[in-house]
Phi, psi and omega in degrees: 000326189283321167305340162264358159258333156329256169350326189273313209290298200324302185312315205289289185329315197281314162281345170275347153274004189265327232247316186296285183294343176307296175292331145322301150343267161334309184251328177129157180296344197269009183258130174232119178320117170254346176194115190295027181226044213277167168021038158085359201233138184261172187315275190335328183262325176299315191265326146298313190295331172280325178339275217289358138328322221230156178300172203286292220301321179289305197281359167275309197304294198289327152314290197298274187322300168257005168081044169287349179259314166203042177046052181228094186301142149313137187260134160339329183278310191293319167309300183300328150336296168312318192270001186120332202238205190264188190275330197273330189275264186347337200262304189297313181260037193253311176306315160290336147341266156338277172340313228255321203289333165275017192269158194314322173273011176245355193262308178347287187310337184265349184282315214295345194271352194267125162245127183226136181308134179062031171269193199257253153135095205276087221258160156266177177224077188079162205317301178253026202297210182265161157296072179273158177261161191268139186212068166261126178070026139090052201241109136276165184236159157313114160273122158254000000 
């Protein structure tokens, strides 16, 4: 029994770096995770919910491809197996994927779980100040 709670811990973990690099994809290595919890909504759901955004064929190459399911990343190969096609067609729709999950109205839901280096964030300054942007450690941060 304690091994299968080994084992469970492992998995979650193991999907929860599969959810990490996805997001790494996506924003660039320079993004470093601040909290699996933004608005009540966790990275796994936040990142289903952009999935499901994408044609079914884009949202498997990726599931499969970073180990969204049960976190055992996939080889170019092992997908196309799967899906039918070539390593090189995987490759073309892992990109375009990719492409569409950065574009802003699909990424927007996803900034919030995120800090990504030397971007800006437009802060209050005190109760009635002005808007300023935050910039610490080439970090931005939230002000309240």
């Amino acid at each position: 029994m304690a091994t299968e709670v080994k084992k469970d811990r492992m998995v979650i973990r193991t999907i929860e770096e599969s959810h990490e690099r996805l997001l790494r994809a996506i924003f660039g290595e320079a993004t470093s995770p601040i909290t699996p919890v933004a608005d009540g909504v966790t990275i796994g759901e936040a990142l289903q919910q952009q999935l499901s955004t994408l044609l079914l064929r884009q949202e498997r190459v990726l599931v499969l491809r970073f180990g969204l399911e049960d976190g055992r990343s996939r080889i170019l190969e092992e997908v196309g197996r799967d899906l039918g096609v070539t390593r090189a067609r995987i490759r073309q729709i892992e990109v375009r994927a990719l492409h569409r999950l950065r574009h802003p109205t699909r990424s927007r839901p996803l900034r919030p779980f995120f800090l990504v280096e030397g971007e800006m964030l437009w802060g209050e300054c005190g109760e009635d100040g002005p808007q300023v942007p935050v910039f610490i450690a080439g970090h931005r941060l939230k002000t309240h």
